[in-house]
N, CA, C and O of each residue as an XYZ file, in Angstrom:
680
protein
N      22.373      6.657     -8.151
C      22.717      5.255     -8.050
C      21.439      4.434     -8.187
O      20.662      4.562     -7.241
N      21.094      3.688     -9.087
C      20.067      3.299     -9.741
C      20.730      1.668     -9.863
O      21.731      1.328    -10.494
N      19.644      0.657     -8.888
C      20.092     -0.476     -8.999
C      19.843     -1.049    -11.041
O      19.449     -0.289    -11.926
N      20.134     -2.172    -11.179
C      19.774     -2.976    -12.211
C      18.192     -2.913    -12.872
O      17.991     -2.587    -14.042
N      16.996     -3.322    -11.805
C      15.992     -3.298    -11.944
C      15.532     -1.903    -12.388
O      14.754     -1.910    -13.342
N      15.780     -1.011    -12.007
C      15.706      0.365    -11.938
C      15.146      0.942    -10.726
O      14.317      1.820    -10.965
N      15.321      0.745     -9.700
C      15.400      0.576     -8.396
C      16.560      1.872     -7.645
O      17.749      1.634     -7.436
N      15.866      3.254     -7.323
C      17.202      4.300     -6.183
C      17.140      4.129     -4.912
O      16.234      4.666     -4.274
N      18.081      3.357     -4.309
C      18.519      3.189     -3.192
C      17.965      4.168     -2.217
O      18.377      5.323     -2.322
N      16.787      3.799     -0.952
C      16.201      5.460     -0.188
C      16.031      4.444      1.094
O      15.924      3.218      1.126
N      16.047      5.449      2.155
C      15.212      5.099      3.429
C      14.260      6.062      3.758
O      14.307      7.258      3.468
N      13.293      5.408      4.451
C      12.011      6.133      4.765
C      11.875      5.826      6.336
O      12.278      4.826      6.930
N      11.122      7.076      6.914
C      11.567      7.634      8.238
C      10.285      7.634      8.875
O       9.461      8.509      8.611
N       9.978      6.402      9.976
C       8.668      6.947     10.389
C       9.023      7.535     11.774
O       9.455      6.627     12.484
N       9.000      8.684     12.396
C       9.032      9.216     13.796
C       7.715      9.041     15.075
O       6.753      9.810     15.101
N       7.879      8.031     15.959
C       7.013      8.364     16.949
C       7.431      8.884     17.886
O       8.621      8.809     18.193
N       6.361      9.678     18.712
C       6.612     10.149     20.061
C       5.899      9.227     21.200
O       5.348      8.182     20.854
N       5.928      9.778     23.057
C       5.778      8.700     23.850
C       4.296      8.108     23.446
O       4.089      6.895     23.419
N       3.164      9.204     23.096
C       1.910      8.953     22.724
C       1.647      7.406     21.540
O       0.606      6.776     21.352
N       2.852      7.219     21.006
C       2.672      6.553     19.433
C       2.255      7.246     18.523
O       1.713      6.609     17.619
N       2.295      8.263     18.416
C       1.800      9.232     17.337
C       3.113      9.268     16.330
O       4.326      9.193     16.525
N       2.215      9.431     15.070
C       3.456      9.717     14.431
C       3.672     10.949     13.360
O       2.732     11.134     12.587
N       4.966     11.919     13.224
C       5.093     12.544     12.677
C       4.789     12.644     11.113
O       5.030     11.709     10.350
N       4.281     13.761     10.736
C       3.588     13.840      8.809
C       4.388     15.166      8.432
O       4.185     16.207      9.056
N       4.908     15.123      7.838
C       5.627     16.629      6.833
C       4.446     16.804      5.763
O       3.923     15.956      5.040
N       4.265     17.791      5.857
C       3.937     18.479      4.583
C       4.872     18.916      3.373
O       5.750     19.759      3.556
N       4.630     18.230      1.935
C       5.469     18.893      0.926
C       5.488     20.352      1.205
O       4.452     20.786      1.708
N       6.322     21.092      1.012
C       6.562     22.699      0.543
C       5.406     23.360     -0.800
O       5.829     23.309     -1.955
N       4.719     23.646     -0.674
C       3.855     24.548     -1.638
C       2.740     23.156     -2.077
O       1.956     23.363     -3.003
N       2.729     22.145     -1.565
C       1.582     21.216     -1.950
C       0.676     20.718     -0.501
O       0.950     20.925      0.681
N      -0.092     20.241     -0.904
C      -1.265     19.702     -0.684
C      -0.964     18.085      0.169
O      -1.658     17.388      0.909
N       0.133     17.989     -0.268
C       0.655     16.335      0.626
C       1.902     15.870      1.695
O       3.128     15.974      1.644
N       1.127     15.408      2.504
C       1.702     14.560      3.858
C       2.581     13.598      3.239
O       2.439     13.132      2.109
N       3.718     13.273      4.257
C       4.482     12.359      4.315
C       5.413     11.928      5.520
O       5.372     12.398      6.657
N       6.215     10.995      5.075
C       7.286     10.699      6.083
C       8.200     11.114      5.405
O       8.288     11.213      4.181
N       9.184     11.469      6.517
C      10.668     11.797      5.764
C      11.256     10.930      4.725
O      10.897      9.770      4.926
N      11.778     11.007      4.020
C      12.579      9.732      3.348
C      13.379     10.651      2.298
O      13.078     11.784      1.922
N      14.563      9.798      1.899
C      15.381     10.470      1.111
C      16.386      9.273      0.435
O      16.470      8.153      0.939
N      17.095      9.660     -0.717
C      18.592      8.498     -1.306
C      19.557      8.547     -0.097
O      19.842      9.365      0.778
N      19.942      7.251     -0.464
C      21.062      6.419      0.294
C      22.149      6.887     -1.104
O      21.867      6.680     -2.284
N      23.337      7.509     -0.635
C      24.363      7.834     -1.419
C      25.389      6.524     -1.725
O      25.428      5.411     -1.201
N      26.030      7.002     -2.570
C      26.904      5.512     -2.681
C      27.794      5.951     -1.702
O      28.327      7.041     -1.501
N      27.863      4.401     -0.887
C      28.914      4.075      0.132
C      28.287      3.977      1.505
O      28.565      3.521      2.615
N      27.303      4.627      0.894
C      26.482      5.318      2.774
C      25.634      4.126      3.049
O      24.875      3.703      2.176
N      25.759      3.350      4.664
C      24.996      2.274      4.932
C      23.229      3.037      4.890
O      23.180      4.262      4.776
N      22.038      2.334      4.977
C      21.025      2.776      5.674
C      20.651      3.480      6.743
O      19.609      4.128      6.848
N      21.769      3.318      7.793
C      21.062      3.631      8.726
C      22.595      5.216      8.629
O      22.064      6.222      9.099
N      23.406      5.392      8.392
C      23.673      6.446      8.330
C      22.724      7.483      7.274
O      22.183      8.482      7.749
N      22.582      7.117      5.734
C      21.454      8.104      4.988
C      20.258      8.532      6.002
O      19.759      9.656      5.938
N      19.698      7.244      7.243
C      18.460      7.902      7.607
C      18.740      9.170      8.795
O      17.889      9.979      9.163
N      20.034      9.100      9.224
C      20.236     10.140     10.258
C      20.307     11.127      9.188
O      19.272     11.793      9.143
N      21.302     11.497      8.181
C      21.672     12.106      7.407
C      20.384     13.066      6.951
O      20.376     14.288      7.094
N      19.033     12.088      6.235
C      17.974     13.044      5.877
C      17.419     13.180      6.873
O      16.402     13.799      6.561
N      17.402     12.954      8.234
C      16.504     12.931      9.844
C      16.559     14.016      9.797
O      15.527     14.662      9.616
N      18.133     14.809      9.982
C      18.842     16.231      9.703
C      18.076     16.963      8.717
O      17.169     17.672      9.153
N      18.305     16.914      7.271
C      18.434     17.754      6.631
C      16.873     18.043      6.564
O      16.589     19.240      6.608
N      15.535     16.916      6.439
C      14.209     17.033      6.430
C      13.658     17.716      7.790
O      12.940     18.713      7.873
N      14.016     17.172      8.505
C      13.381     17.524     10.177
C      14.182     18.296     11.150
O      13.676     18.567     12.239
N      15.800     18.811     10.766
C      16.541     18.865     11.741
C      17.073     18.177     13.083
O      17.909     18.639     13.860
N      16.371     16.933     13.173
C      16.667     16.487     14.507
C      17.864     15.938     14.227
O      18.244     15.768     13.069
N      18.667     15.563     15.437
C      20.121     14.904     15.375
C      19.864     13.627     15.941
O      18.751     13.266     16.322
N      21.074     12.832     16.003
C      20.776     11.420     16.901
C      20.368     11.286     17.751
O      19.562     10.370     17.919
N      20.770     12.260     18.872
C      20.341     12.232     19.881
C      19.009     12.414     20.469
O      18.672     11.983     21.572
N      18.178     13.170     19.552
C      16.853     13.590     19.609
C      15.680     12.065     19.616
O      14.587     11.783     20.107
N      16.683     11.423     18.783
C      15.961      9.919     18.593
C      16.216      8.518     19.043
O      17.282      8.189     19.562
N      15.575      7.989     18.909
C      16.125      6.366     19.204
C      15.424      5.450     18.107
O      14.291      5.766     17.743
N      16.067      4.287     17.542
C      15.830      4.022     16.691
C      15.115      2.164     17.285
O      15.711      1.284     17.906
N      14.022      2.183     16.878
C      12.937      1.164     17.577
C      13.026     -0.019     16.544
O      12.836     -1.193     16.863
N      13.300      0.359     15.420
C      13.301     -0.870     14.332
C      13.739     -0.321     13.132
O      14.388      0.719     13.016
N      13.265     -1.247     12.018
C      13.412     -1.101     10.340
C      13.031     -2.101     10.320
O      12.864     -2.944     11.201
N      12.735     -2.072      8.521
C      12.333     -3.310      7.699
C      13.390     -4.335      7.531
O      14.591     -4.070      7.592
N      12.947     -5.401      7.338
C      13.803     -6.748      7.596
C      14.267     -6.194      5.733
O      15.449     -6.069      5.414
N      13.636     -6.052      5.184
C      13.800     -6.139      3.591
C      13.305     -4.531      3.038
O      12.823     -3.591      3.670
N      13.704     -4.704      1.382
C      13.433     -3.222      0.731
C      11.881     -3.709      0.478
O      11.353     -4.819      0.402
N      11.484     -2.591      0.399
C      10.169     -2.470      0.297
C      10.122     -1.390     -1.070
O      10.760     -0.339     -1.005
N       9.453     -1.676     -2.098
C       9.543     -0.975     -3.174
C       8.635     -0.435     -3.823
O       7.497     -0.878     -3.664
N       8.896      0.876     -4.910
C       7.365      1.614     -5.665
C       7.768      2.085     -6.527
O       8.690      2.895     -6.420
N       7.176      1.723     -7.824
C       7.360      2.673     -8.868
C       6.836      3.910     -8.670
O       5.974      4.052     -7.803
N       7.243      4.922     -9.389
C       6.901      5.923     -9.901
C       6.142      6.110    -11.264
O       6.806      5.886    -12.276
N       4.788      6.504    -11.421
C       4.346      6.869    -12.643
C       4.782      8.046    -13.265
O       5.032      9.179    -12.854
N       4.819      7.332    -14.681
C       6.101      8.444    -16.024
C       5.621      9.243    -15.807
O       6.663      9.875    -15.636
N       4.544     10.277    -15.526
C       3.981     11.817    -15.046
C       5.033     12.162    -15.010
O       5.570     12.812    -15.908
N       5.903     11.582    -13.305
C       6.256     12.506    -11.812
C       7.786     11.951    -12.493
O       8.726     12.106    -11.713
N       8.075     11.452    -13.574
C       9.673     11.469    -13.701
C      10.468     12.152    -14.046
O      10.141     12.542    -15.167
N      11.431     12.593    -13.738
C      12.386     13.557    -14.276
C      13.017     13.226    -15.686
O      13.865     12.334    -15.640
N      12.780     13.748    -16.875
C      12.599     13.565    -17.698
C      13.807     12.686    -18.582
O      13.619     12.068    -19.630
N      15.297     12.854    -17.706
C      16.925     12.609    -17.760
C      16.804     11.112    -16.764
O      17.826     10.438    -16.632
N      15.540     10.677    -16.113
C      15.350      9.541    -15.836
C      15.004      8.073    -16.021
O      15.359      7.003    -15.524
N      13.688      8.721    -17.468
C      12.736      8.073    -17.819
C      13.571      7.064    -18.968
O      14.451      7.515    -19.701
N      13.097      5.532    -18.981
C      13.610      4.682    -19.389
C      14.335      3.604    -18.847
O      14.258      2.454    -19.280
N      15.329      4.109    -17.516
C      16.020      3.357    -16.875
C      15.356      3.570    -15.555
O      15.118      2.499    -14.998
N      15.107      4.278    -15.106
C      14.588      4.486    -13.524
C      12.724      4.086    -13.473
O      11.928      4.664    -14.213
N      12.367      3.160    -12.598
C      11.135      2.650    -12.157
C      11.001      3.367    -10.644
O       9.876      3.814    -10.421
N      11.567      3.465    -10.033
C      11.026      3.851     -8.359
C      12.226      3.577     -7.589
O      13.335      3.182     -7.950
N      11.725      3.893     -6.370
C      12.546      3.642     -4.967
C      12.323      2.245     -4.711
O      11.503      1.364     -4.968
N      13.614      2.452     -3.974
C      13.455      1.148     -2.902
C      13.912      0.893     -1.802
O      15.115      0.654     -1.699
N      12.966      0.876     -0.549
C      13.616      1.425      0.573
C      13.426      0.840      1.857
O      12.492      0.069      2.073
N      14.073      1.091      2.524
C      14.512      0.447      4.437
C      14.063      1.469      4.898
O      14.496      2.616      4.780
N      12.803      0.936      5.670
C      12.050      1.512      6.468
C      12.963      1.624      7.947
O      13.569      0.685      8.463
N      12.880      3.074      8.486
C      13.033      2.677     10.341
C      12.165      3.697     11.173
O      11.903      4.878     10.946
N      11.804      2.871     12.202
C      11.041      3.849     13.396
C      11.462      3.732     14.094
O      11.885      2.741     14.688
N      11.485      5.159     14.311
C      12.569      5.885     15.616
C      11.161      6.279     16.576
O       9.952      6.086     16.450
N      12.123      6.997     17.687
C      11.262      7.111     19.118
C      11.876      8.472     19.706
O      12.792      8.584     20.520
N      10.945      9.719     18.923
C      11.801     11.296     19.406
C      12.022     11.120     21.158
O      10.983     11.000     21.808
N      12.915     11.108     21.666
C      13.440     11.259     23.212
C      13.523     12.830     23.037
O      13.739     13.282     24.161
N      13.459     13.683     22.270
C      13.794     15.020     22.718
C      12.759     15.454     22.738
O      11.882     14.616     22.948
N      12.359     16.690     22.575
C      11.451     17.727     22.220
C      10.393     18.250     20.969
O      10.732     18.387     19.793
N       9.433     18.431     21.362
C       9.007     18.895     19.449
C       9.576     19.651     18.906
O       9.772     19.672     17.691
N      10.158     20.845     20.151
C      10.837     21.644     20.091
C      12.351     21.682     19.142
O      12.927     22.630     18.608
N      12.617     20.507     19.195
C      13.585     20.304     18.453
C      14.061     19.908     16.957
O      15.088     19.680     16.317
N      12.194     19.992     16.762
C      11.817     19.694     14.909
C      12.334     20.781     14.444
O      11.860     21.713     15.094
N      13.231     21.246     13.472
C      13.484     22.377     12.360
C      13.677     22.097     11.024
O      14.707     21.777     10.429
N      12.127     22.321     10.487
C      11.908     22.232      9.424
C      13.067     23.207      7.829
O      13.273     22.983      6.636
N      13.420     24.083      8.677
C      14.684     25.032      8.120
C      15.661     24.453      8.225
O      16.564     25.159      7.775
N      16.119     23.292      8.666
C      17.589     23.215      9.021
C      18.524     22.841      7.574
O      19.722     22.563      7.629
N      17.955     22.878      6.662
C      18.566     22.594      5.508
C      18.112     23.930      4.671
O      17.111     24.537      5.053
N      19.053     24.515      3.211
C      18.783     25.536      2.534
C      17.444     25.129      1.707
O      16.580     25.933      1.357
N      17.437     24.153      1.535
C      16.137     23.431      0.503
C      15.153     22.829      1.090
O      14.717     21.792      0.589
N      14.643     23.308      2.178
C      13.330     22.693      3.019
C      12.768     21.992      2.254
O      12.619     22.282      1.067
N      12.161     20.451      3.049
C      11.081     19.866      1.797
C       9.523     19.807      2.540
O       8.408     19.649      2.043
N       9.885     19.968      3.682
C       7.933     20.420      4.009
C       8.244     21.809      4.907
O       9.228     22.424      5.316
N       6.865     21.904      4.948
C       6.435     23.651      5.070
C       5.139     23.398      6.582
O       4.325     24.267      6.893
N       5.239     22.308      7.154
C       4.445     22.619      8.102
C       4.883     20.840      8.281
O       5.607     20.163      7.551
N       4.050     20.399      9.671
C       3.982     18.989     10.634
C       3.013     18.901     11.413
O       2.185     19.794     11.593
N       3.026     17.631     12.037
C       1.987     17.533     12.838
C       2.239     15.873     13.225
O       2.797     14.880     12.759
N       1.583     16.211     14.182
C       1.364     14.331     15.296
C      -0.178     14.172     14.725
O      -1.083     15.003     14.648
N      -0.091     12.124     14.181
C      -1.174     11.228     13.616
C      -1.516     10.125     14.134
O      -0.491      9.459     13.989
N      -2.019      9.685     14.477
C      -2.301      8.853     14.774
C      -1.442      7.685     13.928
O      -1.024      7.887     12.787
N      -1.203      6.172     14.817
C      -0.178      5.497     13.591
C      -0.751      4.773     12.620
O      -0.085      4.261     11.719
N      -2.336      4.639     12.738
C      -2.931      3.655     11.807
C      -3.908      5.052     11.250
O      -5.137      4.991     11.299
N      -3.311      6.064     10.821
C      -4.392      7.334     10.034
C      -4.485      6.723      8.724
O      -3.750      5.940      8.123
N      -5.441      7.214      8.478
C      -6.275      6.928      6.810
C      -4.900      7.298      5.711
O      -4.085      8.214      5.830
N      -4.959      6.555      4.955
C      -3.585      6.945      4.325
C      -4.471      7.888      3.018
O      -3.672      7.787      2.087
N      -5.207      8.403      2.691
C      -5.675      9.216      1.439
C      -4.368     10.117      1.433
O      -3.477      9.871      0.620
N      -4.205     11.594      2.715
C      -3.476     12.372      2.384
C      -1.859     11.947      1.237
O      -1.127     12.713      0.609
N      -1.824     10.357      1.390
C      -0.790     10.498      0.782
C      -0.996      9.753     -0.464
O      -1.822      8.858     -0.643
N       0.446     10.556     -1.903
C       0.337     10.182     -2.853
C       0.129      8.784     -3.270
O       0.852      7.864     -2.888
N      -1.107      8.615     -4.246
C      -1.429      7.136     -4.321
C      -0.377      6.394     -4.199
O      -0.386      5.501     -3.352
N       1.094      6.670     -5.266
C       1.911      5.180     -5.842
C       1.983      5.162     -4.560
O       0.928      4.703     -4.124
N       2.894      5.506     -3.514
C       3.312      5.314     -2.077
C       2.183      4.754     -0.803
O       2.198      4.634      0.422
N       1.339      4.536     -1.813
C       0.274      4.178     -0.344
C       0.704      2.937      0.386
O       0.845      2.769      1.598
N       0.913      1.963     -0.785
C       0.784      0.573     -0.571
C       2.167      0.273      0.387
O       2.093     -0.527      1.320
N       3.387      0.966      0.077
C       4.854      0.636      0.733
C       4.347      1.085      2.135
O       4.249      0.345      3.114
N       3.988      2.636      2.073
C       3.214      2.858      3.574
C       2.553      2.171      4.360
O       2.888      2.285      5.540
N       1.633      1.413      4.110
C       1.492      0.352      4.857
C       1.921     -0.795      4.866
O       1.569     -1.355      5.905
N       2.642     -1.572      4.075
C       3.561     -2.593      4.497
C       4.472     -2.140      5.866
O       4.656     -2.805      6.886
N       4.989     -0.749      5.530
C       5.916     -0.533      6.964
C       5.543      0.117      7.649
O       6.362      0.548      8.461
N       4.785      0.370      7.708
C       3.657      0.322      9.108
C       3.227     -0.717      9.861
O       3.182     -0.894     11.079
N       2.885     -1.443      8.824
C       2.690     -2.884      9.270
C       3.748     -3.694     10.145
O       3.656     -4.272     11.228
N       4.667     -3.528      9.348
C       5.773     -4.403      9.445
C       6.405     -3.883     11.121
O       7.173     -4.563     11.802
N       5.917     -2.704     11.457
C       7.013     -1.923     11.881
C       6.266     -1.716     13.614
O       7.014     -1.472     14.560
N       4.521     -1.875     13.837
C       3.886     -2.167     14.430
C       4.331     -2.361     15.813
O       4.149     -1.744     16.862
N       5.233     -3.841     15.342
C       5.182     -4.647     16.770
C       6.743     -3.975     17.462
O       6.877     -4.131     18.675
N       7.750     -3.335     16.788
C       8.108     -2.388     18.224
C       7.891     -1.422     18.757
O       8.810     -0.780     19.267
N       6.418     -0.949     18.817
C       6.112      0.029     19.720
C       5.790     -0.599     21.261
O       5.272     -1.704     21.416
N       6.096      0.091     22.122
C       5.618     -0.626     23.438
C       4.541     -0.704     23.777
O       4.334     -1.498     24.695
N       3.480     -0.012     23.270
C       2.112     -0.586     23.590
C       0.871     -1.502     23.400
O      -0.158     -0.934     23.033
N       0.837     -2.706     23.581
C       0.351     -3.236     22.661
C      -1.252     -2.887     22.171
O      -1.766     -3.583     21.295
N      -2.164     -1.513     22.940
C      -3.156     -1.291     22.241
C      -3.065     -0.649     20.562
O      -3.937     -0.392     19.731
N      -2.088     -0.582     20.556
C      -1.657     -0.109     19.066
C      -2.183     -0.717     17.736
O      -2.171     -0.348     16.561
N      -2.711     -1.944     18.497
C      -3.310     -2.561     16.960
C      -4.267     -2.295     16.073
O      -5.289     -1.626     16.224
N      -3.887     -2.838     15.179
C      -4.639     -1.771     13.649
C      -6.143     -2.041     13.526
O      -6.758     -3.082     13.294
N      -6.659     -0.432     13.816
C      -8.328     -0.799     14.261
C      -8.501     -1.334     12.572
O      -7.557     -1.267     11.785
N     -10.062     -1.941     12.135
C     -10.705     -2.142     10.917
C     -10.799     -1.473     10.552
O     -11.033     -0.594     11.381
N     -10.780     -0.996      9.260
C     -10.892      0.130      8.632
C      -9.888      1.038      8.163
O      -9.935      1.717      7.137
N      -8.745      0.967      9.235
C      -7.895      2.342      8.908
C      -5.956      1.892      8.263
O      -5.257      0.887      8.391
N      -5.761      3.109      7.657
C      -4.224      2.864      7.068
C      -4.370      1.217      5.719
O      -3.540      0.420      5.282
N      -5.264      1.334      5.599
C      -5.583      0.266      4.202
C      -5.359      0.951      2.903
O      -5.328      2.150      2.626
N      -5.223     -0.028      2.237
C      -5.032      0.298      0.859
C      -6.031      0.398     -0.103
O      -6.765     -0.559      0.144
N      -6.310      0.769     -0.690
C      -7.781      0.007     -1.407
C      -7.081      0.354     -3.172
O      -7.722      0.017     -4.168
């Protein structure tokens, strides 16, 4: 489902715990960090797709989480023709997506990176919420910190603010 612009409908998943730390997947057989994120199917609101891939990326269920915010608006990125699927190229430019941060109430214990037949990362870890964004793929840097940004002020602590230097774009 590919809007007009050429725009696929996705939400992107930032997870903190009580620390403010926040969860990073590793791709499967690569070299790069991320947040969960996945397509919004036709019919499916936002905030059901983000439980939906919460599951299938991380295994956690609803209950494991609480959901602290989202983006007021889509936040969007092309994709460079490299990384396109080749049955794409022409009509499809990038995602475009509703950010939300959730707040794990359960366990780490309760991350399962297996819980789907098609795992998409191969390892995790707790980051700090303003970490250097290098590990992740350039196009995505810039959306990454908009909702980070954006997404900031419902954490409950307010030392959380974004030291100089870090989670920038350059």
């Amino acid at each position: 489902m590919i809007d007009r612009d050429g725009y696929r409908p996705n939400v992107g998943i930032i997870i903190c715990n009580r620390k403010n730390e926040v969860f990073w997947g590793k791709r499967v057989r690569q070299h790069a960090w991320q947040f969960p994120q996945g397509g919004i199917d036709s019919g499916e609101t936002p905030e059901r797709a983000m439980y939906r891939e919460l599951h299938e990326e991380v295994g956690l269920q609803p209950q494991h989480v609480e959901i602290l915010g989202r983006t007021r608006d889509w936040l969007r990125y092309d994709v460079p023709e490299q990384w396109l699927r080749r049955d794409w190229r022409g009509n499809y430019r990038g995602q475009k997506q509703i950010w939300f941060l959730l707040r794990l109430v359960g366990r780490d214990t309760d991350v399962q990176l297996r819980a789907s037949e098609k795992p998409e990362f191969d390892a995790w870890r707790w980051n700090e919420y303003w970490v250097p964004l290098e590990s992740v793929v350039e196009f995505k840097r810039e959306v990454y910190q908009l909702a980070l940004t954006e997404l900031v002020r419902f954490l409950r602590r307010p030392t959380q603010e974004r030291p100089a230097g870090t989670a920038a774009v350059r």
